[in-house]
GUNUPA-327996 format. One record per residue (C-alpha): residue number from 0; x negated, y, z. Coordinates in Angstrom, 2 decimals, padded with zeros to 5 digits, m for minus. Layout:
<num: NUM east: X north: Y up: Z> $
...
This chain:
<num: 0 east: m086.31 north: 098.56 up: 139.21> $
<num: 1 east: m089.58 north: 098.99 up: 140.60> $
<num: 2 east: m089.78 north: 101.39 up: 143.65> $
<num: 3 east: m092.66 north: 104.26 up: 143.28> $
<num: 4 east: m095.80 north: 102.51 up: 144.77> $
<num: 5 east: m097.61 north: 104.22 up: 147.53> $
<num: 6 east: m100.52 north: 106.30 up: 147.46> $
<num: 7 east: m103.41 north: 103.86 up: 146.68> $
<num: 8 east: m105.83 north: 103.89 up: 149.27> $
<num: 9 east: m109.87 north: 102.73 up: 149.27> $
<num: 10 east: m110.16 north: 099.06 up: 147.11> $
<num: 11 east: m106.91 north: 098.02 up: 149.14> $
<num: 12 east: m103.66 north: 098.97 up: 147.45> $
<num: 13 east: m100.55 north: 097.86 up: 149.24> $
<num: 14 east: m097.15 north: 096.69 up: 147.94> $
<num: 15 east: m095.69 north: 097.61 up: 151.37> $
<num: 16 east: m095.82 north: 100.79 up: 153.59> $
<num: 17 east: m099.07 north: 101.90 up: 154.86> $
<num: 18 east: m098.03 north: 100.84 up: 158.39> $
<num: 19 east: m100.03 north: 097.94 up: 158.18> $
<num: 20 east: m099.41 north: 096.47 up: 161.55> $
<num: 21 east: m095.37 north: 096.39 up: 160.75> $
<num: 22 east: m096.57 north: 094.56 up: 157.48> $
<num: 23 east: m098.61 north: 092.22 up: 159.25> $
<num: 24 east: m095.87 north: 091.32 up: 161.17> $
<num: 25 east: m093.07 north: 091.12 up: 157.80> $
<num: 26 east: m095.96 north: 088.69 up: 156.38> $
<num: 27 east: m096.04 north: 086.32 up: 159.47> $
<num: 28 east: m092.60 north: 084.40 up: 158.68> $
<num: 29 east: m093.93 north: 083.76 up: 155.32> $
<num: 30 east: m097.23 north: 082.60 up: 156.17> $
<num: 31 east: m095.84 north: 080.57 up: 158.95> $
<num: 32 east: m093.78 north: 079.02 up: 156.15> $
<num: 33 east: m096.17 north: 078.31 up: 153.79> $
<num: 34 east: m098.14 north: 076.06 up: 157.07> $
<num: 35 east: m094.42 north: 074.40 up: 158.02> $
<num: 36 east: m093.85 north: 073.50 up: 154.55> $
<num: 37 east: m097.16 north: 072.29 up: 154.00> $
<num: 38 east: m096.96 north: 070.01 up: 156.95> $
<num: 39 east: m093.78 north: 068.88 up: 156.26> $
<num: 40 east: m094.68 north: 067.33 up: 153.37> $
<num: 41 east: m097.33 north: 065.82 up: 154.86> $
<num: 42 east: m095.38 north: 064.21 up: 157.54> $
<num: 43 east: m092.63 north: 063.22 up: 155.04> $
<num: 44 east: m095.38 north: 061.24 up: 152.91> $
<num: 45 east: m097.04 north: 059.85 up: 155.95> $
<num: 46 east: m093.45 north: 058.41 up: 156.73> $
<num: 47 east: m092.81 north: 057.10 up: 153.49> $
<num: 48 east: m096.23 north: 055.74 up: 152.33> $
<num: 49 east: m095.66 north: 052.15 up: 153.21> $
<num: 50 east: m091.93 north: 052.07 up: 151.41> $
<num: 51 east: m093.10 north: 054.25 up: 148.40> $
<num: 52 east: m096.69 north: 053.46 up: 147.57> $
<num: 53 east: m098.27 north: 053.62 up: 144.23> $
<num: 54 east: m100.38 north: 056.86 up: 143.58> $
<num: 55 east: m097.44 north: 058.98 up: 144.24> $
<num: 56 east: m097.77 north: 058.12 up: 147.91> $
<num: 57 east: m100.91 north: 060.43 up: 147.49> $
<num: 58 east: m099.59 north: 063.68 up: 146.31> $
<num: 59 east: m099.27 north: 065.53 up: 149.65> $
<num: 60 east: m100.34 north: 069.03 up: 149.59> $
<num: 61 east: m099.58 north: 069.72 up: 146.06> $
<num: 62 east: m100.96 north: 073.44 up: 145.17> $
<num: 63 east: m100.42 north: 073.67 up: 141.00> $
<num: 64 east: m098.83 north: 071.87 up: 137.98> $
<num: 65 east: m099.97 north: 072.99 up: 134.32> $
<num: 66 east: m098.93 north: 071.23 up: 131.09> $
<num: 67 east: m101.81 north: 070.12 up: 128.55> $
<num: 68 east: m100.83 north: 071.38 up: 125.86> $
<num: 69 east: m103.27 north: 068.33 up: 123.90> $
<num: 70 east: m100.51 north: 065.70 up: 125.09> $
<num: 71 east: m097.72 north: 067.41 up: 126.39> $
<num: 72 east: m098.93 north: 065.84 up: 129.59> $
<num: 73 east: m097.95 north: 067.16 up: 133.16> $
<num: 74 east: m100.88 north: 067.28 up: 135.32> $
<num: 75 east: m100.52 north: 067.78 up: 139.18> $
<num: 76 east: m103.35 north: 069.61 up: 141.51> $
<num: 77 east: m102.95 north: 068.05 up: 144.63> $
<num: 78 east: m104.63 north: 068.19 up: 148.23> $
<num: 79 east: m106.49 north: 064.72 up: 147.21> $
<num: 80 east: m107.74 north: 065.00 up: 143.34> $
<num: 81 east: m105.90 north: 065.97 up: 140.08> $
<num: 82 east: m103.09 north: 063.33 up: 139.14> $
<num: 83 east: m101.16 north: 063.02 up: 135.78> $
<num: 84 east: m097.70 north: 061.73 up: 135.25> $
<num: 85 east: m097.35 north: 059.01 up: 132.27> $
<num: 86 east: m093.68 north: 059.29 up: 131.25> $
<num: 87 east: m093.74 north: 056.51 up: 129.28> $
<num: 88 east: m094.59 north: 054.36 up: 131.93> $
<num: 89 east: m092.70 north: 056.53 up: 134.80> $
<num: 90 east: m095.76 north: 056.59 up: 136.64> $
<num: 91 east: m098.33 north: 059.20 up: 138.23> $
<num: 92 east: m101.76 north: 058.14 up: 137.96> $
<num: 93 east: m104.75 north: 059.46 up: 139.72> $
<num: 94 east: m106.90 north: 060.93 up: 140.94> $
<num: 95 east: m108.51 north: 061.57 up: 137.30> $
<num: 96 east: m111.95 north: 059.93 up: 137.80> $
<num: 97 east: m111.21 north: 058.59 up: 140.87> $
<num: 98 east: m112.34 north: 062.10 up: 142.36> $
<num: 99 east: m110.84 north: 062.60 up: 144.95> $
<num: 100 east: m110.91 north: 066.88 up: 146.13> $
<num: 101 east: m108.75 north: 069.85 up: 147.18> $
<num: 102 east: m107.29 north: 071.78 up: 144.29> $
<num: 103 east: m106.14 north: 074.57 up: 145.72> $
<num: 104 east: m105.98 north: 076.30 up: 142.58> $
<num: 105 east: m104.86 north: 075.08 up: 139.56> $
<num: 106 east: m103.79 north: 076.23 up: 135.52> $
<num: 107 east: m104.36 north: 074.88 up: 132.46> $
<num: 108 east: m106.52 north: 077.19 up: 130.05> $
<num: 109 east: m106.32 north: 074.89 up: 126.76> $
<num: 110 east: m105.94 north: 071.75 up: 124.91> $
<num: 111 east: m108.15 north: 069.40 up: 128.11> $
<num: 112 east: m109.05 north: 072.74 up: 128.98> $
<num: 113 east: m108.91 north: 073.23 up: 132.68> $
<num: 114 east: m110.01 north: 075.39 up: 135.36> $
<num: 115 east: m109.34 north: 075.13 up: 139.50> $
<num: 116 east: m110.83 north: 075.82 up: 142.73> $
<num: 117 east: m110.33 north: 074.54 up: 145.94> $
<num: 118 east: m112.64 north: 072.13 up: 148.16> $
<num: 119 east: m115.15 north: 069.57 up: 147.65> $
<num: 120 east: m113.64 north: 066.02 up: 148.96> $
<num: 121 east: m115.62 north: 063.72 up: 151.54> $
<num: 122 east: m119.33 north: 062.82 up: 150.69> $
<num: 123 east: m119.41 north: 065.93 up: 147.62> $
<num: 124 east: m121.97 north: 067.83 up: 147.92> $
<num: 125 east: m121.31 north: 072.06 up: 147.57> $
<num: 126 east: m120.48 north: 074.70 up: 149.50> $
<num: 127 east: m116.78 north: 074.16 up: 151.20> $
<num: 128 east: m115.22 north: 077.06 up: 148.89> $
<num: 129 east: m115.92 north: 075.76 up: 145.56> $
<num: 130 east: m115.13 north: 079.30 up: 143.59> $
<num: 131 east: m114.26 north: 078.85 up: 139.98> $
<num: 132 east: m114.48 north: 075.20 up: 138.40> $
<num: 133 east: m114.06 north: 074.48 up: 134.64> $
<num: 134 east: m113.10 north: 071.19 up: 132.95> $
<num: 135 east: m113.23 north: 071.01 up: 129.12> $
<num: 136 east: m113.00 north: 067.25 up: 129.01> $
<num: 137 east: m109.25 north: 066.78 up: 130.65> $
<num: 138 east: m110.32 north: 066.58 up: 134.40> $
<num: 139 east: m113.02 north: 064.14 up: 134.14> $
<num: 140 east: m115.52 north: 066.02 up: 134.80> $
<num: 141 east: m116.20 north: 069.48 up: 136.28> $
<num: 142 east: m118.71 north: 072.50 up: 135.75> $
<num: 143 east: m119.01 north: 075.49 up: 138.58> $
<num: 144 east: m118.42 north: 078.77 up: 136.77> $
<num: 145 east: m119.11 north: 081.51 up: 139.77> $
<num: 146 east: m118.26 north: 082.28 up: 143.20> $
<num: 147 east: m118.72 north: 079.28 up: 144.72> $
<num: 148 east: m119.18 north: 079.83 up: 148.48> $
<num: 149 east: m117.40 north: 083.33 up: 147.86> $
<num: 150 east: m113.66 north: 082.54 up: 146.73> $
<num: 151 east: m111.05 north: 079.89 up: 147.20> $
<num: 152 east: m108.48 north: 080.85 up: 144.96> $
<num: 153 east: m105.03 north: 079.72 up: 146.23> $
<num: 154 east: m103.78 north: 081.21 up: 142.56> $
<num: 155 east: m105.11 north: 080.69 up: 139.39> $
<num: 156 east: m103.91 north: 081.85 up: 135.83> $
<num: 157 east: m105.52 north: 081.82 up: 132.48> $
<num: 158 east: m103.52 north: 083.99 up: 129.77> $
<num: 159 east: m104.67 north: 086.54 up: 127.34> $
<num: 160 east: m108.18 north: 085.23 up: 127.20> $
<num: 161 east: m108.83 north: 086.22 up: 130.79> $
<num: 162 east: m108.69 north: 084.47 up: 134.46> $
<num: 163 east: m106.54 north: 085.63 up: 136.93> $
<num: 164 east: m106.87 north: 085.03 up: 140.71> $
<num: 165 east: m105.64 north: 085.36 up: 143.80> $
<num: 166 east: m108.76 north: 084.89 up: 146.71> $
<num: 167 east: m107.49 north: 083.53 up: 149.88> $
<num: 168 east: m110.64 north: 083.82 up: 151.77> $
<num: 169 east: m110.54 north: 087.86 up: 150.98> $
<num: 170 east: m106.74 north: 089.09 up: 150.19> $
<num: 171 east: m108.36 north: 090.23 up: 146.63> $
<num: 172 east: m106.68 north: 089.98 up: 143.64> $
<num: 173 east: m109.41 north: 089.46 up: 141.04> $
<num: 174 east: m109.80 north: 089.25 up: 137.00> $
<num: 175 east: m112.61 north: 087.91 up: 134.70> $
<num: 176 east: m112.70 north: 087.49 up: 131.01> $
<num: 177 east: m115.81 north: 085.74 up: 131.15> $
<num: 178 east: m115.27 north: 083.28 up: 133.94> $
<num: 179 east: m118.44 north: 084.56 up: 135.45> $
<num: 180 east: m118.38 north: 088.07 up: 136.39> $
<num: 181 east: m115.17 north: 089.79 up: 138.43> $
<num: 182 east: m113.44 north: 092.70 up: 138.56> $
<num: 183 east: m111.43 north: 092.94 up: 142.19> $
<num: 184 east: m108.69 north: 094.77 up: 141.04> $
<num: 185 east: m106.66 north: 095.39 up: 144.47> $
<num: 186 east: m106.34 north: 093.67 up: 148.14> $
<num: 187 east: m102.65 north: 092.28 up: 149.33> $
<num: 188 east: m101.40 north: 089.65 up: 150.76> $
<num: 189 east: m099.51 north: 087.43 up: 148.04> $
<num: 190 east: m098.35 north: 083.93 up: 148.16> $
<num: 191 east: m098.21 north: 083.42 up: 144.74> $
<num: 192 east: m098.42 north: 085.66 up: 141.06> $
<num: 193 east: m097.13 north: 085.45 up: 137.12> $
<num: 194 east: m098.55 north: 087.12 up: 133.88> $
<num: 195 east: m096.31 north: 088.43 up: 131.27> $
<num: 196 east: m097.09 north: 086.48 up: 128.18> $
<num: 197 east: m096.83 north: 089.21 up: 125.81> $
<num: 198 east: m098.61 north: 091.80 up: 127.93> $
<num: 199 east: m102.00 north: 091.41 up: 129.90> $
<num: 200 east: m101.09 north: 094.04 up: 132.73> $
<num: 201 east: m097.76 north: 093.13 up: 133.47> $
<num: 202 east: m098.27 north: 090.67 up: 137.05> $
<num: 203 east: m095.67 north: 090.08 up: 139.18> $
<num: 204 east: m096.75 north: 088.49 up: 142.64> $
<num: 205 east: m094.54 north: 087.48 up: 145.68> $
<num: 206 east: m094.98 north: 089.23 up: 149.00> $
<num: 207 east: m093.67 north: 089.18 up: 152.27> $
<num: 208 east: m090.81 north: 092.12 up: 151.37> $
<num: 209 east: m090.09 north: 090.71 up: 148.19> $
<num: 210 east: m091.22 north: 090.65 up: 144.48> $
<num: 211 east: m093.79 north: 093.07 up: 143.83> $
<num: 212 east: m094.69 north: 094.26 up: 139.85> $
<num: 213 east: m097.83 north: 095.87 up: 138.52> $
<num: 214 east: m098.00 north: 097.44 up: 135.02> $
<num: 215 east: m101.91 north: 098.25 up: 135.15> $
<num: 216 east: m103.52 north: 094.60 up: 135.29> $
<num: 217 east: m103.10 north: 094.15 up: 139.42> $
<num: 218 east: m104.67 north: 097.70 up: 140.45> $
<num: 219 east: m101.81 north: 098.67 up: 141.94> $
<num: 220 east: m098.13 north: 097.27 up: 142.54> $
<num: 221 east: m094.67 north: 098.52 up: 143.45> $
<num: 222 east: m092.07 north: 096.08 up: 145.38> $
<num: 223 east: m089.14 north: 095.60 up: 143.37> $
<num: 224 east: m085.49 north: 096.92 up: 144.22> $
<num: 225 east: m082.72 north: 094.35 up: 145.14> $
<num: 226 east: m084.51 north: 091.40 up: 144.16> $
<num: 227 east: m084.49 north: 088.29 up: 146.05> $
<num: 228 east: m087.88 north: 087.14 up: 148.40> $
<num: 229 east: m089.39 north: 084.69 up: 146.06> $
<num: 230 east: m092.13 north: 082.54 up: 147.19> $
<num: 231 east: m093.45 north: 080.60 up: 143.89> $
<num: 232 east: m093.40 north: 082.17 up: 140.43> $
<num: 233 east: m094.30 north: 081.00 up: 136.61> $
<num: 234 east: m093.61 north: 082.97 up: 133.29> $
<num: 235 east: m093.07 north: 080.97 up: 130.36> $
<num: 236 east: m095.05 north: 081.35 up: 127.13> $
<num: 237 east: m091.41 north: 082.41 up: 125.20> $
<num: 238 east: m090.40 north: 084.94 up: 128.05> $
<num: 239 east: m088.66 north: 083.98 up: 130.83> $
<num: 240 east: m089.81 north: 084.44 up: 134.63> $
<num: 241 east: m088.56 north: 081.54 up: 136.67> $
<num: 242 east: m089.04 north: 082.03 up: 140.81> $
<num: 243 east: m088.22 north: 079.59 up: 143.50> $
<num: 244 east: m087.03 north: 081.37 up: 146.94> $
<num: 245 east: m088.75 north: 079.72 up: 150.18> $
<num: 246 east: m085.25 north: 077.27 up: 150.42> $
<num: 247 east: m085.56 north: 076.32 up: 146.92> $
<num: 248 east: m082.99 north: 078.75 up: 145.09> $
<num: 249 east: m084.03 north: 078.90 up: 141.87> $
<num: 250 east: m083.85 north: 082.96 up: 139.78> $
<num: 251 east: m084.68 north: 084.06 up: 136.21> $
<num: 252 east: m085.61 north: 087.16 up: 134.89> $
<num: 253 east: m086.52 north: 088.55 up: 131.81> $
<num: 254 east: m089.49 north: 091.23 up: 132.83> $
<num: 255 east: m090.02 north: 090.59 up: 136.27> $
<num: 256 east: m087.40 north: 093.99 up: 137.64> $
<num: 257 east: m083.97 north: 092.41 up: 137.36> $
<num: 258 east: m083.41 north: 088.82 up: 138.60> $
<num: 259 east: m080.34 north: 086.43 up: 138.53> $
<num: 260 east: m079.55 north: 083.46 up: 140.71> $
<num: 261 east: m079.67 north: 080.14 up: 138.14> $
<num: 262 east: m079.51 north: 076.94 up: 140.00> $
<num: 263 east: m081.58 north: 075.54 up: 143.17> $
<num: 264 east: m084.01 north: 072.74 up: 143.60> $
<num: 265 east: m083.07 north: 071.66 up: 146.61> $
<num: 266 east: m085.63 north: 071.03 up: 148.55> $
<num: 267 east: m088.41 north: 073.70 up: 150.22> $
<num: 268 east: m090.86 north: 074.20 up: 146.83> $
<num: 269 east: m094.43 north: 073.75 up: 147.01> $
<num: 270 east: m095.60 north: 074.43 up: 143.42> $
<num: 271 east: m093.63 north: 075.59 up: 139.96> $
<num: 272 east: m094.84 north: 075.44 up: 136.12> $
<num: 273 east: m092.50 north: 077.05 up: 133.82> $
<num: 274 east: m092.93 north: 075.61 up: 130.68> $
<num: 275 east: m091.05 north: 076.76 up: 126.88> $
<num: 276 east: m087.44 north: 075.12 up: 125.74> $
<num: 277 east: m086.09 north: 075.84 up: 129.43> $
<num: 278 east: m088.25 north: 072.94 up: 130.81> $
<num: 279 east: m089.60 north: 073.75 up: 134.39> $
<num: 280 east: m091.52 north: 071.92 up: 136.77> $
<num: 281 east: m091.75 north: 071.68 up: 140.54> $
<num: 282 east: m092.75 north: 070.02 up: 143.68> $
<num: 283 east: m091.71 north: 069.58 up: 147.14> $
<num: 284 east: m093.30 north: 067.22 up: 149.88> $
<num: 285 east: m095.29 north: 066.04 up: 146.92> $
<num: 286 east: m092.40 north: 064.51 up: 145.02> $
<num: 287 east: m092.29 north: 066.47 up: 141.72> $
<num: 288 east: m088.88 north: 067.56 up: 139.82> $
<num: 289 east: m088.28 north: 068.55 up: 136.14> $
<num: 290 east: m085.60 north: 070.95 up: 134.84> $
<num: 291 east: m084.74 north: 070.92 up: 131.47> $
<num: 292 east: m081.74 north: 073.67 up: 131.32> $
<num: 293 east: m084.01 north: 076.92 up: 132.79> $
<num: 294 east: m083.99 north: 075.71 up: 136.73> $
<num: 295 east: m080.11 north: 075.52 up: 136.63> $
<num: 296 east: m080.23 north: 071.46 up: 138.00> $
<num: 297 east: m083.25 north: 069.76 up: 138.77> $
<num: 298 east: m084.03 north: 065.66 up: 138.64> $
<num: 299 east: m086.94 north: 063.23 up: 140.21> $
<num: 300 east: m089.71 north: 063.16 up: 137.69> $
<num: 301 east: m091.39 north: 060.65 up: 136.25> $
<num: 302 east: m087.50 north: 059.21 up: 136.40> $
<num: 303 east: m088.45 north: 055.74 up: 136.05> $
C-alpha cells in the first residue's frame, strides 16, 4: 500500500523525504544506470554491426515501443528515426521516411496516430529540444505541437484523451488535453510512468526508492510499500501493470500497490509496451523481445 506522501511543498512535490541531498544521492545509482545501459547497448551494436546488419543493426538507443492499433504493427522509437517490425517478413524496417532523428519520447495516440519528442537528426533544422511532435499519417511526416525549445520529454503517454509527460530538461511532470497548452502538475525525478486505463489520475512512475503512485493526476505521489525498484513500466488497455526491474525481472500488478514477480527478460531493459491478451514488448541493446504469456518468458522478435 501506498505510504502517506509528504507535505507538498512549492510546485515541487517529492515521492521521497524532504532531505533532498540524501535523495539526490538514492537517485545517482539509477541515473548512472540508465547512462551504463544506454552505452552498453551501444557498444554491443557497434560490435555486432558487421555480423548482424540489416536495419536492426540501427536500433541502438531505443527509448519507446507503441502498437498501431491500424495494423497491429509494432513500431520502435529509436536513437536514429522511428522503425517498424514486418512480422511477416521477420524484418524491422526503417527509419520511416528515411528520417533519421532522436525519439526520445514515444506512444501511440491512435489508428497512424502518433506523437514523440526528442531531437532533430543531422542537417534538420529546429531547436535541439523538439517539444511535442504529432504524426497523423503513420510516421511519415511530422507537425510541432508546443514546447519546442522548452521540453524533451523522455516519457510520453496518450490515454483518456489527454498527453502525459515526463520533461527531462526540467524534472516536471506535465499534462495537456489539447496538445498545446500544459498544466505542470509536480517536479520529481522519474525514470519512467504508467496511466491506469480505467482512471485518468491513477499514474504510477518509477523512482529511485521504488514505485511511486498518485491518485490526483501526478500532483502529488506516495512511494509504495514492499514493492520491488522498477525501472520501466506499461499498463495494458484490459488492466494489468507490467514493470521490468533494472536486471530485467519482470512484475505484474493489478493497480499499481501490490506487485508479484512473473518471469524475467533477461537482459538489462531499455523500453516496455504492454499490450492486451498478455502480449508485452521490450528492448534491450536494441534487440527487441515479445512475450505472449504476461512477461512470464520472453523470445527474439521479429523471430524470423
Amino acid at each position: 500500500m501506498p505510504k502517506t506522501p509528504p507535505a507538498q511543498q512549492s510546485r515541487r512535490p517529492s515521492p521521497t523525504r524532504d532531505d533532498t541531498a540524501t535523495s539526490g544521492r538514492r537517485w545517482l545509482p539509477i541515473v548512472v544506470l540508465l547512462a551504463v545501459v544506454a552505452l552498453a547497448g551501444w557498444l554491443v551494436r557497434s560490435a555486432t554491426d558487421g555480423a548482424s546488419g540489416g536495419a536492426s543493426a540501427d536500433l541502438e538507443h531505443v527509448h519507446g515501443l507503441g502498437v498501431d492499433p491500424a495494423d497491429d504493427t509494432l513500431h520502435v522509437g529509436s536513437h536514429y528515426g522511428l522503425f517498424q517490425v514486418q512480422e511477416d517478413s521477420g524484418t524491422v524496417a526503417g527509419p520511416i521516411a528515411d528520417r533519421v532523428q532522436d525519439y526520445m519520447g514515444f506512444t501511440v495516440a491512435g489508428p497512424d496516430h502518433f506523437l514523440a519528442s526528442g531531437h532533430p537528426g543531422e542537417g534538420q533544422d529546429g531547436p535541439s529540444s523538439l517539444g511535442l511532435i504529432e504524426s497523423t499519417d503513420g510516421g511519415r511526416t511530422w507537425t510541432t505541437r508546443s514546447l519546442a525549445g522548452e521540453a524533451d520529454f523522455h516519457a510520453l503517454e496518450y490515454r483518456h484523451g489527454l498527453v502525459y509527460g515526463a520533461n527531462a530538461m526540467t524534472g516536471d511532470f506535465m499534462v495537456s488535453d489539447d496538445m498545446e497548452t500544459w498544466d505542470t502538475r509536480s517536479t520529481l525525478p522519474l525514470a519512467d510512468f504508467a496511466i491506469s486505463p480505467t482512471d485518468p489520475d491513477t499514474i504510477i512512475a518509477t523512482t529511485g526508492e521504488g514505485p511511486a503512485l498518485s491518485t490526483d493526476g501526478g500532483r502529488t505521489f506516495a512511494l509504495v510499500e514492499d514493492a520491488p525498484l522498477l525501472l520501466l513500466v506499461s499498463w495494458a488497455e484490459e488492466g494489468t501493470l507490467v514493470g521490468l526491474d533494472p536486471s530485467g525481472i519482470a512484475y505484474a500488478s493489478a493497480d499499481g500497490s501490490d506487485f508479484d514477480k512473473v518471469g524475467s527478460l533477461g537482459a538489462e531493459p531499455e523500453a516496455l509496451q504492454a499490450a492486451d491478451d498478455g502480449t508485452v514488448y521490450a528492448s534491450a541493446s536494441g534487440r527487441l523481445y515479445r512475450s505472449t504469456d504476461g512477461a512470464r518468458t520472453f523470445a527474439r522478435y521479429p523471430s524470423a
